[in-house]
N, C-alpha and C positions, 0 to 999 in steps of 0.2 A: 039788399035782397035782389035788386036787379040787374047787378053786376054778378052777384052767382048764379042766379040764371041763366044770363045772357052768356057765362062764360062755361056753364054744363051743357046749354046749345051747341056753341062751337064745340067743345071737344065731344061729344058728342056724332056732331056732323063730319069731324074732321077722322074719327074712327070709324064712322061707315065709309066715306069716298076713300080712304083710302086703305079697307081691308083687301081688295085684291091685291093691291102695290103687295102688301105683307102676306101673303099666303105663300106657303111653299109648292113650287112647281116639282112636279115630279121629274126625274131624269128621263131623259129620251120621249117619247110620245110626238104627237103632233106635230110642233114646235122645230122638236130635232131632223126630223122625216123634212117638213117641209125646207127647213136650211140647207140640208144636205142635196136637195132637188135643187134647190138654184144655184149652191156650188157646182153640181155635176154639169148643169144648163150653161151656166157661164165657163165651166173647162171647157166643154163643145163648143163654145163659141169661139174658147182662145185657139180651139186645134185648127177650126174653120178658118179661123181668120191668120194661123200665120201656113195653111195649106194657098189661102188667097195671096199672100205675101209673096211664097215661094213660086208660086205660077204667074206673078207682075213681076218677078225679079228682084224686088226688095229683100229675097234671102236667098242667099248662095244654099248651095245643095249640103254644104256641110255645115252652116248655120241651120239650116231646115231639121237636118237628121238628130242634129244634138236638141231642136229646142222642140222638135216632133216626139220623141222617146220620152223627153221628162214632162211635156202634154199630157199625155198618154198612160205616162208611171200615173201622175196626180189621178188623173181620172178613172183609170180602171182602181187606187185607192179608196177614190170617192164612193165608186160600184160595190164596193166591199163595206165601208161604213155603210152605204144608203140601204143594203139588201141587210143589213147586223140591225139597222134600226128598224126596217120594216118587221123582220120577223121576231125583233123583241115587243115592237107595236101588236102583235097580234096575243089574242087571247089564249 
């Protein structure tokens, strides 16, 4: 008797902590807005930083123009997911 107890406890408990793990998340929302913000953060950071590169010298000017243009492609794509997510975010 106090083995099935003890054992409708645990599963029990172990179906409440872990009903969020199992909930379905809906597509897009929050989640996706917020991901797509610190990809766009962190593209800005890589144009920043090989615009720094190219002004120490560590990138020739036609290193800079090819690796500045696909910077650039990435992130003006990222602008386009982030502004597709915000406005399916909205009511």
């Amino acid at each position: 008797m106090e083995l099935a107890l003890f054992l409708a406890l645990v599963f029990i408990t172990g179906t409440v902590v872990t009903a969020p793990l199992r909930r379905e998340r809906p597509a897009g929302g929050a989640g996706a807005t917020a991901a797509l913000e610190a990809a766009r953060d962190a593209k800005l950071r890589e144009i920043h930083d090989s615009d720094l590169d190219h002004r120490t010298g560590k990138l020739s000017d036609e290193d800079h123009a090819a690796l500045d243009a696909t910077l650039r492609a990435e992130a003006a794509e990222l602008l386009r997911e982030l502004e597709a997510a915000r406005a399916g975010a909205r009511p």
